[in-house]
TORDRENMI-88357 format. One record per atom (N, C-alpha, C): x, y, z; residue in one letter. Coordinates in steps of 0.02 Angstrom, whole numbers, plus 50000, padded with zeros to 5 digits. Example, Ala and Ser with C-alpha at 12.3 -4.5 7.8 and 13.67 -1.06 7.14 Angstrom:
! TORDRENMI-88357
506604971650390a
506154977550390a
506604983550390a
506424988850354s
506844994750357s
506455000250394s
! end
This chain:
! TORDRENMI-88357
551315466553999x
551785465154052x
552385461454022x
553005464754027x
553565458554024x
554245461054093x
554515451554081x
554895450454112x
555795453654103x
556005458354124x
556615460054092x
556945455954110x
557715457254063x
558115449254100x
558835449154051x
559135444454049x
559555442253957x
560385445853987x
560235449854056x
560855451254057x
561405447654098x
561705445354109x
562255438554136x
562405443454214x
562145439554265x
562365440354326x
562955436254345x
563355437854403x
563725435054443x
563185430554491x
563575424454497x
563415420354577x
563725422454634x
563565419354690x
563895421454741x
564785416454722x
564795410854690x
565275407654685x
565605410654619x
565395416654592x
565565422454525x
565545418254470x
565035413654440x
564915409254383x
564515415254370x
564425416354307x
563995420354285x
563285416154272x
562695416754264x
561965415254257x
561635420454206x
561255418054154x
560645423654128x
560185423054148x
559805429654149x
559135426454161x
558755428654090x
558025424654087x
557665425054022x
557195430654017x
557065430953958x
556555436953945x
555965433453931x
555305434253961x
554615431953938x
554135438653929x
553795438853876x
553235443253851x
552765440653870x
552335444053897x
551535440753920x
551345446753838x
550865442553804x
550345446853744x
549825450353769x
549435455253755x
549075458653762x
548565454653802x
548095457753837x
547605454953879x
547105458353913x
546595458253889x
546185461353945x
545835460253995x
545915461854032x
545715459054109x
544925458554091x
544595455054127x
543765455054167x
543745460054216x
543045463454225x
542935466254266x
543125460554344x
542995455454353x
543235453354389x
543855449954412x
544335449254356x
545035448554350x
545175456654398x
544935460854361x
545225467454372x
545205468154459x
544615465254482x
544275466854572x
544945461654589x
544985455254585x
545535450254628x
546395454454630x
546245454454566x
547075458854562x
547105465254601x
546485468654598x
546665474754668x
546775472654735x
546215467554729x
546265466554803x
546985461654839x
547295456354769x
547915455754798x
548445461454808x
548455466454767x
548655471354749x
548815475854825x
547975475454840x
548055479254888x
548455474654982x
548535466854976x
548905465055021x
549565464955038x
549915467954979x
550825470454969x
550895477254983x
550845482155012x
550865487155019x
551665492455000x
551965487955006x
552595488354977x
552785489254899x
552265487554862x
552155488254811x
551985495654775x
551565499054827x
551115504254803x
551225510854866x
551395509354936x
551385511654971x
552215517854982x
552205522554966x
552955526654931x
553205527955010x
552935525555089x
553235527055141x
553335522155178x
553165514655120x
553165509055168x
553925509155156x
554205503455232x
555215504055206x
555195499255157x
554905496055146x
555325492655080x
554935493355009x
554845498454999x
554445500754932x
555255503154885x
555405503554894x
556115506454853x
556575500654846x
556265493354881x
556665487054873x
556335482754806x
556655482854772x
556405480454711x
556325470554695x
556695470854748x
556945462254751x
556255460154795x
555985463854850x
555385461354873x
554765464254837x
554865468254804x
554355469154753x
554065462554711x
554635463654678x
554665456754627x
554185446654656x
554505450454726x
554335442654759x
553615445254749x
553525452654785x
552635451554780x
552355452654713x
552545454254671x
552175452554614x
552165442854583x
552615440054616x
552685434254607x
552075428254650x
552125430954691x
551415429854749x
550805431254710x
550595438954678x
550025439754665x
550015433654613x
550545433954550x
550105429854511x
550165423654494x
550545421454567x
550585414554568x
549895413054595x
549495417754645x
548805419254685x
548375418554624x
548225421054561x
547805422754504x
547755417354476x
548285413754464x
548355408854451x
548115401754470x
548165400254519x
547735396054590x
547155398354565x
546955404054576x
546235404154576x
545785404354520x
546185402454475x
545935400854416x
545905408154359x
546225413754377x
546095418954344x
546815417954284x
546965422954241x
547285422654208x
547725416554161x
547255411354169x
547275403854115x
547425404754068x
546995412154005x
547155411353924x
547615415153917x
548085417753976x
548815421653942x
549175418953904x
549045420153854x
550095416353811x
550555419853851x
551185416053866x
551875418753869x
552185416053825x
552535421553778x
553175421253743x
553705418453765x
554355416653765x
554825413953778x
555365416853750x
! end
């Protein structure tokens, strides 16, 4: 998994901002890493669902992938990830 990013946005006040790039390293899930992540997986439907309306919105995507693994996280799953910087 990585984070794309590094390219200089506008603000709404037109300051430009970057955002960063992070590499998550290789990882292999647990069979039970693998069950939580479906099942958050499966509470965004927007994510996966190609007739939900906001599946083609990438900005609420993002939020829900931000949810799941802020969720994985809490619950204690995904602890020995390195992230790169």
């Amino acid at each position: 998994m990585s984070a794309k990013g590094g390219k200089p946005k506008k603000t709404a006040q037109g300051r430009k901002t970057k955002t960063t790039t992070e590499t998550v390293t290789s990882h292999q899930f647990t069979d039970t890493e693998k069950i939580e992540l479906a099942n958050q997986v499966n509470k965004y439907p927007c994510i996966w669902d190609v007739s939900h309306k906001n599946y083609k919105r990438s900005d609420i995507q993002s939020n829900c992938w931000q949810l799941i693994a802020n969720t994985m996280l809490f619950k204690g799953f995904l602890n020995n990830i390195k992230i790169n910087k």
